[in-house]
Predicted model as a PDB file, atoms N, CA, C, CB and O in Angstrom, pLDDT in the B-factor column:
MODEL        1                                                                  
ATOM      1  N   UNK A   1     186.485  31.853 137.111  1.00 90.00           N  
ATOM      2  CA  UNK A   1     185.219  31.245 137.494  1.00 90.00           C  
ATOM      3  C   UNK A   1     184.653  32.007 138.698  1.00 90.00           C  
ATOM      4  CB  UNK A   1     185.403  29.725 137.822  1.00 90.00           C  
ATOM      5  O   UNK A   1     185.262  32.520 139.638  1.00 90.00           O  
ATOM      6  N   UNK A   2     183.649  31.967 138.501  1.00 96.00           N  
ATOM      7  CA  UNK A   2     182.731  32.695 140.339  1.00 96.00           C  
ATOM      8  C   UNK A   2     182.375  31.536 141.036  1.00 96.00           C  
ATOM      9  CB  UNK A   2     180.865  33.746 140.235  1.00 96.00           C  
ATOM     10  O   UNK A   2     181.817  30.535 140.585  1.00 96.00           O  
ATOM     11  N   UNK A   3     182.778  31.782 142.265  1.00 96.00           N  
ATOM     12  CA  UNK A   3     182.720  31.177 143.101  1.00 96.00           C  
ATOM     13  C   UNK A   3     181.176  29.928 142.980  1.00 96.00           C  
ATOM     14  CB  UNK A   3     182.871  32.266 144.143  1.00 96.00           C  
ATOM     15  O   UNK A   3     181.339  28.762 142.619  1.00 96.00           O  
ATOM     16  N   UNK A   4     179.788  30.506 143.362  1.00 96.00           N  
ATOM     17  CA  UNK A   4     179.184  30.319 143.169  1.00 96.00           C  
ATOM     18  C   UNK A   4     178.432  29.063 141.929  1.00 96.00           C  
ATOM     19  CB  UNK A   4     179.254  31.243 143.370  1.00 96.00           C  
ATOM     20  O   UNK A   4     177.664  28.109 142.050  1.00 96.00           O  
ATOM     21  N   UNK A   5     179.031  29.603 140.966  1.00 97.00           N  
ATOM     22  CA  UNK A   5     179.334  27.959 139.925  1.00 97.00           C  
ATOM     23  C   UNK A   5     180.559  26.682 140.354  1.00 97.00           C  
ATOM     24  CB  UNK A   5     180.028  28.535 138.154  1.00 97.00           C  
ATOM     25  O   UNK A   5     180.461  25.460 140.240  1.00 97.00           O  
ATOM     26  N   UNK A   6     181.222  27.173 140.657  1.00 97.00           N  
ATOM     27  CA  UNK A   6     181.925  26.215 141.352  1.00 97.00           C  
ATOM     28  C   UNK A   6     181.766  25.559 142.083  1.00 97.00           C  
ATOM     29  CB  UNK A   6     182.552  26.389 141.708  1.00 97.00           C  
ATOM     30  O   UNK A   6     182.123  24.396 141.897  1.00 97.00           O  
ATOM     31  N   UNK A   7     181.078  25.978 143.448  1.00 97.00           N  
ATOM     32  CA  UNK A   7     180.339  25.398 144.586  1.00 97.00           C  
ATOM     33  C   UNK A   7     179.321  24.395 143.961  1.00 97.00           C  
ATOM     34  CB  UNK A   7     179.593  26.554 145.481  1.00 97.00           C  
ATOM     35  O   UNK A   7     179.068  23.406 144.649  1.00 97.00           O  
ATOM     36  N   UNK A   8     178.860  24.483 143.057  1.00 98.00           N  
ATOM     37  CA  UNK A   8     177.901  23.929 142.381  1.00 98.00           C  
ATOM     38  C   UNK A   8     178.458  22.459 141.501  1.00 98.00           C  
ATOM     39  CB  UNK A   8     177.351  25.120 141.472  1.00 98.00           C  
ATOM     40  O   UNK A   8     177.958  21.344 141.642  1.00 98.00           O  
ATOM     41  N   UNK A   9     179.230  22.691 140.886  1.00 98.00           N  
ATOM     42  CA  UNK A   9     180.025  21.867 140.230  1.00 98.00           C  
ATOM     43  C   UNK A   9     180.816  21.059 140.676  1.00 98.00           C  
ATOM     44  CB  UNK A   9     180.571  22.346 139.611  1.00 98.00           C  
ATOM     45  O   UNK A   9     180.673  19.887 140.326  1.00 98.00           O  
ATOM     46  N   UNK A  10     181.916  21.419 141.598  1.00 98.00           N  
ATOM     47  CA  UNK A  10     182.594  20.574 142.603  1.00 98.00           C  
ATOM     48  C   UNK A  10     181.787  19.091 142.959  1.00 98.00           C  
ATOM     49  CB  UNK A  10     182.723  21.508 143.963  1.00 98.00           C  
ATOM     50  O   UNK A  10     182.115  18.000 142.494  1.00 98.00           O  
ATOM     51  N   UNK A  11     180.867  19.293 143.724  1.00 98.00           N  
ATOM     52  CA  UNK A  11     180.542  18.334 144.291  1.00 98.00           C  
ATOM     53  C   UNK A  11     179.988  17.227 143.037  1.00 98.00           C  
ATOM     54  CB  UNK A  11     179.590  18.809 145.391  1.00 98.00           C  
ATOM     55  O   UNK A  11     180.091  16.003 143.119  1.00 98.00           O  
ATOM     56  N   UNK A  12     179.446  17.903 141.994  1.00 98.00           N  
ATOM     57  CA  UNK A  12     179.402  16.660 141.149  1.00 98.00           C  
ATOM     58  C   UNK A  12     180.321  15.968 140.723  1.00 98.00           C  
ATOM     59  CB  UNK A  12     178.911  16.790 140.216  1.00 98.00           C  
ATOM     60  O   UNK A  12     180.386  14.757 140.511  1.00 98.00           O  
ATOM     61  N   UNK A  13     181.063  16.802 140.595  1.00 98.00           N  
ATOM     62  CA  UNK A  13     182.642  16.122 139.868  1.00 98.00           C  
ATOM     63  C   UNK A  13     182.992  14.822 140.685  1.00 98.00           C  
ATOM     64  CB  UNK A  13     184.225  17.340 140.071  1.00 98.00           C  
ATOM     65  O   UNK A  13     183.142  13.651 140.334  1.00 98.00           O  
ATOM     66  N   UNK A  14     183.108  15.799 142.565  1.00 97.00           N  
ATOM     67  CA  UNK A  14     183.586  14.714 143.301  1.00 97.00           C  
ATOM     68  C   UNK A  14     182.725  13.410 143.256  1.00 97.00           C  
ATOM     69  CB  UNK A  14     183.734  15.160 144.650  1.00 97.00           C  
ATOM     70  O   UNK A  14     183.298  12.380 143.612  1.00 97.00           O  
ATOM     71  N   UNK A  15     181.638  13.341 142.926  1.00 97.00           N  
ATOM     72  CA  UNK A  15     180.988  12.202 143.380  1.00 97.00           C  
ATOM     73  C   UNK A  15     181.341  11.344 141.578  1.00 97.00           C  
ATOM     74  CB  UNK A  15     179.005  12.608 144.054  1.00 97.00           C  
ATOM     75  O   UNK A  15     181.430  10.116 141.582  1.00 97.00           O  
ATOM     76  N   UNK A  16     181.507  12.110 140.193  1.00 97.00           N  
ATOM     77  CA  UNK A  16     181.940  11.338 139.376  1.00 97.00           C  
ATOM     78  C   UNK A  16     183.002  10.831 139.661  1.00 97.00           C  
ATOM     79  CB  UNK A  16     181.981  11.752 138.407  1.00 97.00           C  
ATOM     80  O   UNK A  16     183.068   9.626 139.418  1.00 97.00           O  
ATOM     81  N   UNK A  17     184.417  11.587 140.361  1.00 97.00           N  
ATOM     82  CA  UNK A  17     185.583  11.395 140.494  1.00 97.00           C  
ATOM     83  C   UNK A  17     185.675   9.683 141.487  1.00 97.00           C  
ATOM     84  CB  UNK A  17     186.175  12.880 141.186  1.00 97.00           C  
ATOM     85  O   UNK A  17     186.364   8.737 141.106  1.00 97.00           O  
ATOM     86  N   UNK A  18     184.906   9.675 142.613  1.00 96.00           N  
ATOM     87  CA  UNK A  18     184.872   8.715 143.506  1.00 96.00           C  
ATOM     88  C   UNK A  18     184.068   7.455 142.884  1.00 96.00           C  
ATOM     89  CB  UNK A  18     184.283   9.282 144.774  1.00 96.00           C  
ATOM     90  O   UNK A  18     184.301   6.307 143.265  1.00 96.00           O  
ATOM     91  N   UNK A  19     183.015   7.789 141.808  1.00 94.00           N  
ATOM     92  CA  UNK A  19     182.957   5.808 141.282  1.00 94.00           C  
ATOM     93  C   UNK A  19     183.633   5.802 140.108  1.00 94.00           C  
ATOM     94  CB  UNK A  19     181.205   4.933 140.837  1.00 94.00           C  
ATOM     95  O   UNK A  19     183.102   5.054 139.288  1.00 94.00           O  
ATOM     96  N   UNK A  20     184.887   6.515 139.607  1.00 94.00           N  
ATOM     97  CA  UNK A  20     186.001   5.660 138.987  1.00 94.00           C  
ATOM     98  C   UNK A  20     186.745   5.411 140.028  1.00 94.00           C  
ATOM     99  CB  UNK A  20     186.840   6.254 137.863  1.00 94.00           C  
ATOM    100  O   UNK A  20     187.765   5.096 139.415  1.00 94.00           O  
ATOM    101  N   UNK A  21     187.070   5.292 141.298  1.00 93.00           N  
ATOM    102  CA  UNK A  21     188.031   4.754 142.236  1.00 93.00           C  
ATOM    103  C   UNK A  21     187.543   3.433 142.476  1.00 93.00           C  
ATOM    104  CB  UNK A  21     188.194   5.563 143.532  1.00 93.00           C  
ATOM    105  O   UNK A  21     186.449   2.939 142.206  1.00 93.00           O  
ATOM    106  N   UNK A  22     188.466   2.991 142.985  1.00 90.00           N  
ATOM    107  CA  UNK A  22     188.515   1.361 143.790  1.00 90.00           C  
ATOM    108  C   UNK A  22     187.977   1.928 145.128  1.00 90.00           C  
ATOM    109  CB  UNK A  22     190.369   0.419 144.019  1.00 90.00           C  
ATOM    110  O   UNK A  22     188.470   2.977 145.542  1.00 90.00           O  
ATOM    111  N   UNK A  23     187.175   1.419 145.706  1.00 87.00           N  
ATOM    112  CA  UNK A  23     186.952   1.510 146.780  1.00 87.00           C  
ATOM    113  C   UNK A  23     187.181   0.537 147.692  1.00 87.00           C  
ATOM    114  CB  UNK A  23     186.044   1.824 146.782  1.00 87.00           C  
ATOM    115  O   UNK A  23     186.090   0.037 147.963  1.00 87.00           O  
ATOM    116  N   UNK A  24     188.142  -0.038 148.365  1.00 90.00           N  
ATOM    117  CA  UNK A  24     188.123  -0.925 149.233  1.00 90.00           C  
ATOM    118  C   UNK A  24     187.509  -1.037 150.512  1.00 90.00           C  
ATOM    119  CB  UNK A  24     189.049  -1.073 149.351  1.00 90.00           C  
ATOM    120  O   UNK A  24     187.055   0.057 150.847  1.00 90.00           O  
ATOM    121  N   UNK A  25     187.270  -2.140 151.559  1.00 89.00           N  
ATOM    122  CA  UNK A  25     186.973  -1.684 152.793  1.00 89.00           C  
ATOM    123  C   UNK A  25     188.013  -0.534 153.329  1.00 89.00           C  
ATOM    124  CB  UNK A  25     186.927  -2.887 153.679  1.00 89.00           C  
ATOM    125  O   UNK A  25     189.226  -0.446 153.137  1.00 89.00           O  
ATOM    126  N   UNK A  26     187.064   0.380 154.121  1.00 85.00           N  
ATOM    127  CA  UNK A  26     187.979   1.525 155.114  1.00 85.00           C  
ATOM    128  C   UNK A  26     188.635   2.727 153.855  1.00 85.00           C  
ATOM    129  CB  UNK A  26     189.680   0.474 156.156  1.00 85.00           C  
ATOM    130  O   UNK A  26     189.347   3.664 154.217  1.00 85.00           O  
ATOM    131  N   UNK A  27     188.342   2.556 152.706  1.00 85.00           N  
ATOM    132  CA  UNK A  27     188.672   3.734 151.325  1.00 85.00           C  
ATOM    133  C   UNK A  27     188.370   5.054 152.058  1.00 85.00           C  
ATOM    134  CB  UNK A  27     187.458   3.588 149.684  1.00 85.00           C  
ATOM    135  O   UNK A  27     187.483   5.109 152.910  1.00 85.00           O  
ATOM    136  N   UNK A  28     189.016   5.967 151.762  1.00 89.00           N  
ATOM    137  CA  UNK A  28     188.603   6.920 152.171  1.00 89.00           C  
ATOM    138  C   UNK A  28     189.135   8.256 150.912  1.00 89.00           C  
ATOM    139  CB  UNK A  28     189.100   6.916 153.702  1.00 89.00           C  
ATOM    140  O   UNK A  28     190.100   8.189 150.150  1.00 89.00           O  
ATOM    141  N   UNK A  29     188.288   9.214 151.031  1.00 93.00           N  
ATOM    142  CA  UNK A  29     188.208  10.133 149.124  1.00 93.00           C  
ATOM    143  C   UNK A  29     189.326  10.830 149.655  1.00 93.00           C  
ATOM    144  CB  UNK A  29     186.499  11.498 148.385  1.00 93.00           C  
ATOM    145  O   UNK A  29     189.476  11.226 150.811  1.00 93.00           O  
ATOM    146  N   UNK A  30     190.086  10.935 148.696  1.00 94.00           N  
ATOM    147  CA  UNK A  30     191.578  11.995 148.275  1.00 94.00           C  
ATOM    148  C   UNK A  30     191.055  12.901 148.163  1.00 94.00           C  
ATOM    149  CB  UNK A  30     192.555  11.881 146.985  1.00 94.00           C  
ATOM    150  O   UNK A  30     190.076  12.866 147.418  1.00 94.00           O  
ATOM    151  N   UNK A  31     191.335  13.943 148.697  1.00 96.00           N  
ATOM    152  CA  UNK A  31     191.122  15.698 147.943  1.00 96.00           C  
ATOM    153  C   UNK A  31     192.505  15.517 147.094  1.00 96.00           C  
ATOM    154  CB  UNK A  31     191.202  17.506 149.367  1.00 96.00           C  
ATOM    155  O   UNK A  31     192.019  15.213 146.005  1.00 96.00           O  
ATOM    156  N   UNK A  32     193.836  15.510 146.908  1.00 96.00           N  
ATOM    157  CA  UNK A  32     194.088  15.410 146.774  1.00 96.00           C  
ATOM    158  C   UNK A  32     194.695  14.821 145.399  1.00 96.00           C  
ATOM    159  CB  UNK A  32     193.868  15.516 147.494  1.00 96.00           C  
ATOM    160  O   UNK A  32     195.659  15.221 144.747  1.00 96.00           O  
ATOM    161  N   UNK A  33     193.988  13.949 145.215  1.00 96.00           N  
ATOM    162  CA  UNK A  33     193.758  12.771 143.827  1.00 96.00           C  
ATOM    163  C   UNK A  33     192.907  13.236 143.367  1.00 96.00           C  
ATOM    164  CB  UNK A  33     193.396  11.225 143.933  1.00 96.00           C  
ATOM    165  O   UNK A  33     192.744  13.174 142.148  1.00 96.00           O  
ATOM    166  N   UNK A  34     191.837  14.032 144.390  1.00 98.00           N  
ATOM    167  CA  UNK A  34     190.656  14.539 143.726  1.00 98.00           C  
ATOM    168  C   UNK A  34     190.835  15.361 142.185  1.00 98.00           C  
ATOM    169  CB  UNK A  34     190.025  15.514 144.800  1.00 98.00           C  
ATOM    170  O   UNK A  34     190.358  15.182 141.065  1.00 98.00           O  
ATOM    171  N   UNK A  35     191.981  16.546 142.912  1.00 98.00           N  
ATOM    172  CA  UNK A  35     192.447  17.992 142.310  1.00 98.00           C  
ATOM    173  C   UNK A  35     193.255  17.526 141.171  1.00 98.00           C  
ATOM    174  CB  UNK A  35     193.399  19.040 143.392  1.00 98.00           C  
ATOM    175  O   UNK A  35     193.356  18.246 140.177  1.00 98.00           O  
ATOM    176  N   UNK A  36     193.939  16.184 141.242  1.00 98.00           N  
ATOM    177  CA  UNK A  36     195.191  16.032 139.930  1.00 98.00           C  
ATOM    178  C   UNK A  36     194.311  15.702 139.079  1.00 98.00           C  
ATOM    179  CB  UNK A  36     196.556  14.830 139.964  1.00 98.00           C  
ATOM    180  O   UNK A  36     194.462  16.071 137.914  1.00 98.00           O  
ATOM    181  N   UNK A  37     192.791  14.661 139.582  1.00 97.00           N  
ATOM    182  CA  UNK A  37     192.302  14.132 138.826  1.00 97.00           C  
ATOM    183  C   UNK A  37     191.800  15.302 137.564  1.00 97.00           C  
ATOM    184  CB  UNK A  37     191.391  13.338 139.568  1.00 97.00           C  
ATOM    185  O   UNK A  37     192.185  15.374 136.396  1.00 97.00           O  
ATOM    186  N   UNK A  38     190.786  16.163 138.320  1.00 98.00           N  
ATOM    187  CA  UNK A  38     190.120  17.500 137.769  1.00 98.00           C  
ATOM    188  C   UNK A  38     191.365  18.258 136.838  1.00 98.00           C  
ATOM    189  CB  UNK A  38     189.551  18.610 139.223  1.00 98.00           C  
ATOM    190  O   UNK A  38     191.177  18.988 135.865  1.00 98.00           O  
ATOM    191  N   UNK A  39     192.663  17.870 137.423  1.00 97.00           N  
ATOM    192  CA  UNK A  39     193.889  19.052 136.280  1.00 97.00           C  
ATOM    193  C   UNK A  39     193.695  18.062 135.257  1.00 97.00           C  
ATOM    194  CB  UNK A  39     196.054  19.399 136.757  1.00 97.00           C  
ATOM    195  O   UNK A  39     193.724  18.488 134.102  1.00 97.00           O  
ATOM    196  N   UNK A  40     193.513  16.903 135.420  1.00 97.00           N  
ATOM    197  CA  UNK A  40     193.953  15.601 133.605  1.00 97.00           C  
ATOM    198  C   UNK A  40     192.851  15.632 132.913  1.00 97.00           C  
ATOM    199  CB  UNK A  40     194.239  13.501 133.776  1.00 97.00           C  
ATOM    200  O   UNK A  40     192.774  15.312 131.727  1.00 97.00           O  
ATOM    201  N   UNK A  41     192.021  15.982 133.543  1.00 96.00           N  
ATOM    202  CA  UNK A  41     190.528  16.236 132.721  1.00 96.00           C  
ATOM    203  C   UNK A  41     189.952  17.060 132.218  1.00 96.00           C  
ATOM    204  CB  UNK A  41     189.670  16.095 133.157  1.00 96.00           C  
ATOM    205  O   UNK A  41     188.958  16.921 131.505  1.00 96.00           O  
ATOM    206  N   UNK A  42     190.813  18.644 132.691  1.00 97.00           N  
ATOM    207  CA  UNK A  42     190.631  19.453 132.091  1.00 97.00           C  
ATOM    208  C   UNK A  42     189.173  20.529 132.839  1.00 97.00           C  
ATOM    209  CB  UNK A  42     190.587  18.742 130.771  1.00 97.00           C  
ATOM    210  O   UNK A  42     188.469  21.440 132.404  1.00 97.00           O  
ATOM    211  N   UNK A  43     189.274  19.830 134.058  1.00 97.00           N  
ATOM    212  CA  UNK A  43     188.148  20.787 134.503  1.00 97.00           C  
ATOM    213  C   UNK A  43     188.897  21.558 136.135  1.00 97.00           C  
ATOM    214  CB  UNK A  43     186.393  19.647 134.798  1.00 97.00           C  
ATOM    215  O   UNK A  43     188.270  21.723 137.182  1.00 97.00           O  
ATOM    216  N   UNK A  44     190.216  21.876 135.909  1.00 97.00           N  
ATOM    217  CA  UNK A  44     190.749  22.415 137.055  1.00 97.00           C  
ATOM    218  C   UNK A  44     190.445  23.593 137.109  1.00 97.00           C  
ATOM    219  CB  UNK A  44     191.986  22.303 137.215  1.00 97.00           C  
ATOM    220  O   UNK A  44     190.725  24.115 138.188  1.00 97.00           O  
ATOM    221  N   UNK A  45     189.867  24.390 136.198  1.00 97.00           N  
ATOM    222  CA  UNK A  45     189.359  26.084 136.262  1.00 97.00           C  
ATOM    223  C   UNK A  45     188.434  25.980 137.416  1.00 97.00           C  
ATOM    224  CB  UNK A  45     188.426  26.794 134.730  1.00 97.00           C  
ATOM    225  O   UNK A  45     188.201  27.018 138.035  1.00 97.00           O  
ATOM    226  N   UNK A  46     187.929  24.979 137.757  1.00 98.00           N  
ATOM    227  CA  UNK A  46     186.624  25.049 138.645  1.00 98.00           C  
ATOM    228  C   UNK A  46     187.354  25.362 140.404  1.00 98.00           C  
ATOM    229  CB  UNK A  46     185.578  23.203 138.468  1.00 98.00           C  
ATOM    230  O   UNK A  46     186.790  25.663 141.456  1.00 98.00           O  
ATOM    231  N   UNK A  47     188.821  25.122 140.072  1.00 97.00           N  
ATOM    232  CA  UNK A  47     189.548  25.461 141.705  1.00 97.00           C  
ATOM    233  C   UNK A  47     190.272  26.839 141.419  1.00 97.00           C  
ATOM    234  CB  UNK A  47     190.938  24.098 142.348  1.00 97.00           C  
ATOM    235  O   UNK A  47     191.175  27.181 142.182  1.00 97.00           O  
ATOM    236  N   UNK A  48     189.971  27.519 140.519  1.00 97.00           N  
ATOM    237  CA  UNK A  48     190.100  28.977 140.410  1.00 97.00           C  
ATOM    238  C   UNK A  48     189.216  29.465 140.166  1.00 97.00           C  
ATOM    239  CB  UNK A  48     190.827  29.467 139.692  1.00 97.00           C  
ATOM    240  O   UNK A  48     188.543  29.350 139.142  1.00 97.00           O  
ATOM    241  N   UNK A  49     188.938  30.520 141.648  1.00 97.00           N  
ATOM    242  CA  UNK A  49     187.954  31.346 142.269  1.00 97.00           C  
ATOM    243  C   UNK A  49     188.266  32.088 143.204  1.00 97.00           C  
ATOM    244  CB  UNK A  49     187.045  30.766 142.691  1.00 97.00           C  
ATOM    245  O   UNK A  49     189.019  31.426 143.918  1.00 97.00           O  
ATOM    246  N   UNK A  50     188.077  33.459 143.781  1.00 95.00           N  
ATOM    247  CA  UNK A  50     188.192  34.134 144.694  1.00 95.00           C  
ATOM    248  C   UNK A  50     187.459  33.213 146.173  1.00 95.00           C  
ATOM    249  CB  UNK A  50     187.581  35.505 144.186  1.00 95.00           C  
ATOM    250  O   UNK A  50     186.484  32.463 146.117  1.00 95.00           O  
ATOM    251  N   UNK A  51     188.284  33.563 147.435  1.00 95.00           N  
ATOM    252  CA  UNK A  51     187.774  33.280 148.530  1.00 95.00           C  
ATOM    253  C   UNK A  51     188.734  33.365 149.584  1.00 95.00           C  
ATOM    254  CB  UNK A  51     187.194  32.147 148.449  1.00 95.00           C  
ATOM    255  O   UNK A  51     189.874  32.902 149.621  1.00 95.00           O  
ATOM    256  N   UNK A  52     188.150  33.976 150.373  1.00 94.00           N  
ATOM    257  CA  UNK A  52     188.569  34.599 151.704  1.00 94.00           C  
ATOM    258  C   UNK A  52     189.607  33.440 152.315  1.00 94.00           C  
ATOM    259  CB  UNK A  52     187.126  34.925 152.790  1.00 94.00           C  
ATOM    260  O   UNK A  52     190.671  33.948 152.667  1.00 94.00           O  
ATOM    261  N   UNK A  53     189.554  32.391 152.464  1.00 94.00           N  
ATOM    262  CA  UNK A  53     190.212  31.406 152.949  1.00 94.00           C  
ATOM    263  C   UNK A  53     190.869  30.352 151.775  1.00 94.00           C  
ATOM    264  CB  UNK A  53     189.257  30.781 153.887  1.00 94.00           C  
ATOM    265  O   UNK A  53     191.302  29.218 151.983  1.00 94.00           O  
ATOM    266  N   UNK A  54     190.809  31.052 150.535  1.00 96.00           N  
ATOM    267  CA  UNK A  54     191.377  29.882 149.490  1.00 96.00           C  
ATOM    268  C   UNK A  54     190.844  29.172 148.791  1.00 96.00           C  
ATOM    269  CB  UNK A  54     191.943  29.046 149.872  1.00 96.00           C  
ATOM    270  O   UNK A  54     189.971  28.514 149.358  1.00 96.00           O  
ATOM    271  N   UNK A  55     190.996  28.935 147.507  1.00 97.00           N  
ATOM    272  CA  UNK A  55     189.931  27.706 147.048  1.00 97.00           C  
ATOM    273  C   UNK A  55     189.956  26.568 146.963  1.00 97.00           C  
ATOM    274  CB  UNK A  55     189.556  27.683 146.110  1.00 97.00           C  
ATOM    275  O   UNK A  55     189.274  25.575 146.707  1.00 97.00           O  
ATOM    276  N   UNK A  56     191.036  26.950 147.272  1.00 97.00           N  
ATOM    277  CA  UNK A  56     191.152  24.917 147.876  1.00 97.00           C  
ATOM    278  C   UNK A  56     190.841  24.093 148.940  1.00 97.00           C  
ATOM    279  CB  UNK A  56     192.355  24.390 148.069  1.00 97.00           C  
ATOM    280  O   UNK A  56     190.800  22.889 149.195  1.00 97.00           O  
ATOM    281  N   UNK A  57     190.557  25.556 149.672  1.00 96.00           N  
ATOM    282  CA  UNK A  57     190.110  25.109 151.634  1.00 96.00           C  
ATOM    283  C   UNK A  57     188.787  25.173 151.229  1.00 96.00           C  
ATOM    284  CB  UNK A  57     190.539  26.438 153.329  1.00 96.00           C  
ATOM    285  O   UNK A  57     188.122  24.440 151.960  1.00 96.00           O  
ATOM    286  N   UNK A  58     187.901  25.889 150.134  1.00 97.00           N  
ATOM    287  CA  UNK A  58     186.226  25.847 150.002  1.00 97.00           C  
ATOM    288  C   UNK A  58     186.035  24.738 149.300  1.00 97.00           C  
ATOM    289  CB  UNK A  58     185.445  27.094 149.230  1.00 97.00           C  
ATOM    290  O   UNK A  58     185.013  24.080 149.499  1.00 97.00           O  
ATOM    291  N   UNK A  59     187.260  24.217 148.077  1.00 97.00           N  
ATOM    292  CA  UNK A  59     186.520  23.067 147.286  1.00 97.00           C  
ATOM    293  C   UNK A  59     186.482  21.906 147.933  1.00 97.00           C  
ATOM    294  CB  UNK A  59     187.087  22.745 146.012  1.00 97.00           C  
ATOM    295  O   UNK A  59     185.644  21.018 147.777  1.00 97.00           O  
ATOM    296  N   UNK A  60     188.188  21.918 149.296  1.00 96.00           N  
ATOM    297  CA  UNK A  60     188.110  20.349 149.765  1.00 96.00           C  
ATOM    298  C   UNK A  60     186.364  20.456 150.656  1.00 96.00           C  
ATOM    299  CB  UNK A  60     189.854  19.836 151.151  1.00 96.00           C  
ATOM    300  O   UNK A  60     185.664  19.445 150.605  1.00 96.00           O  
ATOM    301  N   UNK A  61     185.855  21.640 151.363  1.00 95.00           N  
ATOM    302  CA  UNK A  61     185.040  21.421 152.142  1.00 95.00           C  
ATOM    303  C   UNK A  61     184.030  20.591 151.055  1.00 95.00           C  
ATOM    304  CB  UNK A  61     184.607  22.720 152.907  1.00 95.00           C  
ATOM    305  O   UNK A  61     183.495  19.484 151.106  1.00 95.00           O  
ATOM    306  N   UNK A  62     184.038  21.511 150.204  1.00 96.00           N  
ATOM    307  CA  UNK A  62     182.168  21.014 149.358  1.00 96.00           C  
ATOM    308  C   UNK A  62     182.427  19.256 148.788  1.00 96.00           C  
ATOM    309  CB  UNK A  62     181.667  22.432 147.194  1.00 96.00           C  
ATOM    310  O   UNK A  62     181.557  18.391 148.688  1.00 96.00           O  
ATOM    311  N   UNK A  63     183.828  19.137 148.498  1.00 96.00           N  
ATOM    312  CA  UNK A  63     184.637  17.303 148.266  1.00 96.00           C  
ATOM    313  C   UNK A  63     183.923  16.826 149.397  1.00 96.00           C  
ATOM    314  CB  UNK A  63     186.755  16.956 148.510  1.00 96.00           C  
ATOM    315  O   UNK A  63     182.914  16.124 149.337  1.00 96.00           O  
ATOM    316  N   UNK A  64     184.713  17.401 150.866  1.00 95.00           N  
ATOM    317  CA  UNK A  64     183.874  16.060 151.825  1.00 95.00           C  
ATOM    318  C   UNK A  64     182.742  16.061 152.160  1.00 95.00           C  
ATOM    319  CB  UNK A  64     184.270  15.768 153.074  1.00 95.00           C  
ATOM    320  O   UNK A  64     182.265  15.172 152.866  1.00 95.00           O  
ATOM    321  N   UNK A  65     181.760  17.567 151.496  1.00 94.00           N  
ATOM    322  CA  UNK A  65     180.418  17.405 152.339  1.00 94.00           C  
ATOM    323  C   UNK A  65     179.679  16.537 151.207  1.00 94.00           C  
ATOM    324  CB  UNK A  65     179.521  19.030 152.821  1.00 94.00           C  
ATOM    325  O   UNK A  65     178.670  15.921 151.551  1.00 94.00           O  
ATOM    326  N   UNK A  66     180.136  16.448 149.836  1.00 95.00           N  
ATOM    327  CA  UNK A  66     179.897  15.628 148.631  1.00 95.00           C  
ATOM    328  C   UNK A  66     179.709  14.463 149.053  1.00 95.00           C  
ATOM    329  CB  UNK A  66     180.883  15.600 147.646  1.00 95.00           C  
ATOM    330  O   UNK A  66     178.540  14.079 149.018  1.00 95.00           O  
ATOM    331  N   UNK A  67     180.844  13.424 149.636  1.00 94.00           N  
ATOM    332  CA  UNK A  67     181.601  12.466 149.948  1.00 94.00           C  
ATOM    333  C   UNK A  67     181.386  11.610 151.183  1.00 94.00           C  
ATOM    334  CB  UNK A  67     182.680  12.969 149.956  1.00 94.00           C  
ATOM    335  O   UNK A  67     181.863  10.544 151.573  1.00 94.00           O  
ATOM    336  N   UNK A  68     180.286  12.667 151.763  1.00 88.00           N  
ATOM    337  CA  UNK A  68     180.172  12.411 153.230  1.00 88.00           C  
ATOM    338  C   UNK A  68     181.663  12.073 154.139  1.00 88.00           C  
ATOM    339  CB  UNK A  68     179.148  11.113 153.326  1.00 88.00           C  
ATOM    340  O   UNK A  68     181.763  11.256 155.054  1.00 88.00           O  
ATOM    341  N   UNK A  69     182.792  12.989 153.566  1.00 83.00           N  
ATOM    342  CA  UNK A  69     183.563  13.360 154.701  1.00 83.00           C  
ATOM    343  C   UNK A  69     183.790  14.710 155.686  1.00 83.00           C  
ATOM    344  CB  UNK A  69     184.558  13.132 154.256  1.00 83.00           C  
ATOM    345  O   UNK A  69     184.901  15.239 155.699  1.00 83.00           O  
ATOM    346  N   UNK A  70     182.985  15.102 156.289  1.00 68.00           N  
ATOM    347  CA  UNK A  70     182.651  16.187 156.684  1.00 68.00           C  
ATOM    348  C   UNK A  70     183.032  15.869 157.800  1.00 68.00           C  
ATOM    349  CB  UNK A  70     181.476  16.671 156.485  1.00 68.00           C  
ATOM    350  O   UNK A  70     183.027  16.944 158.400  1.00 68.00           O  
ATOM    351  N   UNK A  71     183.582  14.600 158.947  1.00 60.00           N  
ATOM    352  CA  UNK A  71     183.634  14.176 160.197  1.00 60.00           C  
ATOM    353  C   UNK A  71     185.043  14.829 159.915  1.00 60.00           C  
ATOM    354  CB  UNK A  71     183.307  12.547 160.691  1.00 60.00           C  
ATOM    355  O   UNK A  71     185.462  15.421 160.910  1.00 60.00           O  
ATOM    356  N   UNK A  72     185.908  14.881 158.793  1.00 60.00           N  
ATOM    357  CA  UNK A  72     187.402  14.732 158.753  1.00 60.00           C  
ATOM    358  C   UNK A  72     187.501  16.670 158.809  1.00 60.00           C  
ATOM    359  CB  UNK A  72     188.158  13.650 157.005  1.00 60.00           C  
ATOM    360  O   UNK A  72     188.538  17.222 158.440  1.00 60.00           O  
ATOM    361  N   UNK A  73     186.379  17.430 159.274  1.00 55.00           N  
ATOM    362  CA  UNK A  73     187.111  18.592 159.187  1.00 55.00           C  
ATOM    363  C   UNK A  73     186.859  18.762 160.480  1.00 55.00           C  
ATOM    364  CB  UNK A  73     186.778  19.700 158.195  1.00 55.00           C  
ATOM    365  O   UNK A  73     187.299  19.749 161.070  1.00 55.00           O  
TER     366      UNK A  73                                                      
ENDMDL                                                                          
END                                                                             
């Protein structure tokens, strides 16, 4: 995948990924749960991509700026 589609995609996912969750008071989004979720679904190609720092350090960013967790970096 290029980077560039990914960046793009991610964040939708995350925001599908977060209203199948329970959200309780104080919930806060898994990257984590995020990524197993995306491997069972069959859309984990989207965290293979070239990048200077990893793609897992670019997808959690675009997860929390999705998610509005961006305070947590």
């Amino acid at each position: 995948m290029k980077r560039p589609e990914c960046k793009a995609a991610i964040p939708t996912l995350a925001r599908e990924w977060a209203g199948t969750q329970d959200q309780p008071v104080g919930w806060h989004p898994s990257f984590s749960e995020f990524v197993s979720w995306l491997k069972q679904n069959g859309q984990g190609h989207y965290l293979d991509f070239r990048s200077r720092m990893g793609s897992l350090y670019d997808a959690e960013q675009w997860f929390d700026d999705a998610l509005n967790q961006k305070w947590r970096n």
